[in-house]
C-alpha positions as CSV (number, residue, x, y, z in Angstrom):
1,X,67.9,-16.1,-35.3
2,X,64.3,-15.7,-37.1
3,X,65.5,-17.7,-40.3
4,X,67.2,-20.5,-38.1
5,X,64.1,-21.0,-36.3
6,X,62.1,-21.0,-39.7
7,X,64.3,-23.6,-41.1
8,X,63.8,-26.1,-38.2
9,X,60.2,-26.0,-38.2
10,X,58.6,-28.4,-40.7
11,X,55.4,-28.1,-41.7
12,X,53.5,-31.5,-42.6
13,X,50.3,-30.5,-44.7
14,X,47.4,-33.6,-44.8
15,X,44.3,-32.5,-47.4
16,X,40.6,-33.8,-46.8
17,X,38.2,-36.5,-48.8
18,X,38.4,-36.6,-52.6
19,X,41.4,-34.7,-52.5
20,X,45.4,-34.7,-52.8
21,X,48.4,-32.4,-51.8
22,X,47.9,-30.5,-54.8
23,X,45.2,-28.7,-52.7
24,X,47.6,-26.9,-50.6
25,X,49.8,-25.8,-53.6
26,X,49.2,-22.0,-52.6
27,X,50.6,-22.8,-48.6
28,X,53.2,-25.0,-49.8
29,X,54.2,-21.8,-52.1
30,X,53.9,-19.3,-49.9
31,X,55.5,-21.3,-46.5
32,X,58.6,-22.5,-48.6
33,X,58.7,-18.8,-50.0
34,X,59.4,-17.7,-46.1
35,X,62.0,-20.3,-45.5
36,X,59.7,-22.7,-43.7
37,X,60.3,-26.9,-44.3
38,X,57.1,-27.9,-46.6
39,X,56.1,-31.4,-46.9
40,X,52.2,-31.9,-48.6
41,X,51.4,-35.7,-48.5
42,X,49.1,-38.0,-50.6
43,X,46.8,-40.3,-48.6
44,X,46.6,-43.7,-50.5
45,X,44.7,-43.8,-53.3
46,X,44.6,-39.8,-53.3
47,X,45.5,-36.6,-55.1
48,X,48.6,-39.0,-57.1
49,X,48.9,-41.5,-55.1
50,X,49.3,-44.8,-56.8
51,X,47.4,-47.2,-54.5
52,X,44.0,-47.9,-55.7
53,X,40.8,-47.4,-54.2
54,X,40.0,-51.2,-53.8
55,X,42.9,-51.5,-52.1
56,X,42.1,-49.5,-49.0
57,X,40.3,-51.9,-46.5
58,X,40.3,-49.4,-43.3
59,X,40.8,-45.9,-42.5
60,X,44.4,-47.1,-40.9
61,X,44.9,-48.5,-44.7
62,X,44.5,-44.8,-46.1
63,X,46.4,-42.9,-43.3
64,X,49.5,-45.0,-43.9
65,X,51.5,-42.3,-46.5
66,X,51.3,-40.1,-42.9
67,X,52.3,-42.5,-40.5
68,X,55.0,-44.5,-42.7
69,X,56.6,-40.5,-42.8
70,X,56.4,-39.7,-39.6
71,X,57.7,-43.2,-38.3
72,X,60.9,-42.4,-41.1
73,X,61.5,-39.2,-39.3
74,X,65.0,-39.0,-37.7
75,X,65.1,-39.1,-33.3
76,X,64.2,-35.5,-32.0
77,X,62.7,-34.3,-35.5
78,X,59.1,-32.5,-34.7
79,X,56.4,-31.4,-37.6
80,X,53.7,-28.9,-37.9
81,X,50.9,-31.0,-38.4
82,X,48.2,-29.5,-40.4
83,X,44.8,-31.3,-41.3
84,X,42.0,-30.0,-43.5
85,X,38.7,-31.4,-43.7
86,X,38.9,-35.2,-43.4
87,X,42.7,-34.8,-42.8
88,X,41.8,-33.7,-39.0
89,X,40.8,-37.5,-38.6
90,X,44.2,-38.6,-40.4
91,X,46.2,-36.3,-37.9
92,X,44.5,-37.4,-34.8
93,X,45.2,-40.6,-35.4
94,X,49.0,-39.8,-36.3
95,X,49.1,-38.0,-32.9
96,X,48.2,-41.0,-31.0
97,X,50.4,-42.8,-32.8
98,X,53.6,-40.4,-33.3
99,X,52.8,-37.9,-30.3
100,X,56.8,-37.4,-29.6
101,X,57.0,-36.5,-33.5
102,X,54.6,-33.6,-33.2
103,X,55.2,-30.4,-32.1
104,X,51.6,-28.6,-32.8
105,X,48.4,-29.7,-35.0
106,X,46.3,-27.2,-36.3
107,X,43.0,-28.5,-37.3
108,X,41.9,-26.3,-40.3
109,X,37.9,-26.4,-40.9
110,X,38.4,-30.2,-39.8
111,X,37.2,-33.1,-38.3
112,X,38.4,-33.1,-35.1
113,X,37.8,-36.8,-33.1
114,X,38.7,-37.2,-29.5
115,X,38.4,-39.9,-26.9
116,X,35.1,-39.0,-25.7
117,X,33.8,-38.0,-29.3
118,X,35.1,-40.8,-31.8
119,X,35.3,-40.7,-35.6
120,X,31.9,-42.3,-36.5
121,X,30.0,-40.0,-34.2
122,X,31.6,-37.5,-35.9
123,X,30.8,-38.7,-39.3
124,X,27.3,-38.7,-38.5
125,X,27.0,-35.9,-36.8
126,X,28.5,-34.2,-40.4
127,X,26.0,-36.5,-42.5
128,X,23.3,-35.3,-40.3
129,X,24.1,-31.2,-41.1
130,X,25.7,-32.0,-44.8
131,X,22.6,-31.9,-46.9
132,X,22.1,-33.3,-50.2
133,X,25.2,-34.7,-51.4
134,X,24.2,-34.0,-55.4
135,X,26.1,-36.0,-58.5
136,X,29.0,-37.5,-55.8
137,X,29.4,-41.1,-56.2
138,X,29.5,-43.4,-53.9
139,X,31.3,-47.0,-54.3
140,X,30.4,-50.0,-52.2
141,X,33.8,-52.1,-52.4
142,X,32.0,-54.6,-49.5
143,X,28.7,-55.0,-50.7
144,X,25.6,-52.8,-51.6
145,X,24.2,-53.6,-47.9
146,X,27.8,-52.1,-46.0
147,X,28.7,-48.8,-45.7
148,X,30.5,-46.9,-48.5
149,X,33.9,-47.8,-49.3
150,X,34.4,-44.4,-51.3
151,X,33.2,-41.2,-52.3
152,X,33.9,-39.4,-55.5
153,X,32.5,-35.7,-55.2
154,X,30.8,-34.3,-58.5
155,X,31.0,-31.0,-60.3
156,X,28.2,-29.7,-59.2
157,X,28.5,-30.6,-55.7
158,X,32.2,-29.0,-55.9
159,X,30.7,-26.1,-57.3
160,X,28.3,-25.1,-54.6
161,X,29.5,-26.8,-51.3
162,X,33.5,-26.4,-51.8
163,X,34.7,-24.5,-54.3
164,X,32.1,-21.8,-54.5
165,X,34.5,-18.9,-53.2
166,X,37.7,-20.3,-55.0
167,X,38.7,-19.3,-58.0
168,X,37.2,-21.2,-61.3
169,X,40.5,-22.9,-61.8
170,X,40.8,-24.6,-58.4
171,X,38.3,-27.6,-59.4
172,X,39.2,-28.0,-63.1
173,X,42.4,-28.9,-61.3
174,X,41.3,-31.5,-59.2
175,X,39.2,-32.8,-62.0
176,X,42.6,-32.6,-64.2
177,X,44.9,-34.7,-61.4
178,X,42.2,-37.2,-61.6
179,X,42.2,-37.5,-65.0
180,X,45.7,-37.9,-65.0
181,X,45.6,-41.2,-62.3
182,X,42.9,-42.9,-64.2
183,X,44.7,-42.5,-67.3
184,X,47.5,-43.7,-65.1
185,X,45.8,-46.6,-63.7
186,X,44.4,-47.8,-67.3
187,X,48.0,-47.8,-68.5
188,X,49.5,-50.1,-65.2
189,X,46.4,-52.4,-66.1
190,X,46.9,-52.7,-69.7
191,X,50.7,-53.2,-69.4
192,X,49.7,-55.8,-66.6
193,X,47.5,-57.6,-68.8
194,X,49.9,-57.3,-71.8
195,X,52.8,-59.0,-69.9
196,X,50.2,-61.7,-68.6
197,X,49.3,-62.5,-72.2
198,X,53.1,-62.8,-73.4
199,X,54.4,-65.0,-70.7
């Protein structure tokens, strides 16, 4: 009866800013390892995710991976939805949207928005306790005087705000992924320009 239960419930894992799914790579392991139903989504323009930061023009924008998934799940299908970080912002919002589709949400060290208590106070009220936010980078897709359209964290501020009880692997993977959708990114360019000059 244990493992029929396990293989019903599905777990749907949503990582935090300037991350991916590769971040839960040791739950997914372990969860599918105990017969449990694993999925780890991208946001766009995260982890591998091939939409491009420019792209995004609202926080509804980036939460679409999550939502188009939940909206393709078949009638009566529930997740386990799991936020981290920034990804407590993405579930809340799916859980307005999809409540019928959603069994539980665990909010793991994350945001957690409510009706009384939306997402920018909570934004600020992090900014306000963050502290210096080091080598991350900031993009303004909208103008130097709006708000940031991005955030890129550094090394250093990885080092000692994030990572600084994980293992030394865990951000030279990150950095790696990254490296991996730039490199991406150039080629779909290129090729794009290539084809342009042909025609």
């Amino acid at each position: 009866m244990e493992v029929e239960c396990k293989k019903q419930q599905h777990f749907l894992l949503v990582h935090g800013a300037c991350h991916g799914a590769w971040n839960w790579y040791e739950v997914v392991t372990k969860l599918r390892c105990d017969g449990y139903r694993v999925t780890a989504l991208d946001m766009a323009a995260a982890g591998v995710n091939p939409k491009r930061v420019e792209e995004i023009r609202s926080f509804y924008d980036y939460c679409q991976p999550l939502l188009e998934f939940l909206m393709a799940l078949p009638p009566g299908e529930k997740v386990v939805l799991v936020g981290h970080s920034l990804g407590g912002a993405n579930i809340s919002l799916a859980m307005e949207k999809f409540p019928q589709k959603i069994a539980v949400a665990v909010f793991v060290t994350a945001l957690m928005p409510g009706p009384c208590f939306p997402l920018t106070t909570v934004i600020d009220e992090y900014q306000r306790h963050a502290g210096s936010y080091m080598d991350c980078q900031y993009s303004f897709g909208n103008g130097d005087n709006k708000l940031p359209t991005s955030l890129l964290f550094g090394p250093k501020y990885m080092a000692s705000q994030l990572y600084q009880l994980s293992p030394p692997e865990v951000p030279f993977l990150r950095i790696f992924i990254l490296q991996l959708k730039y490199q991406s990114q150039v080629r779909v360019r290129w090729t794009r320009a290539r084809t342009a000059r042909i025609r």
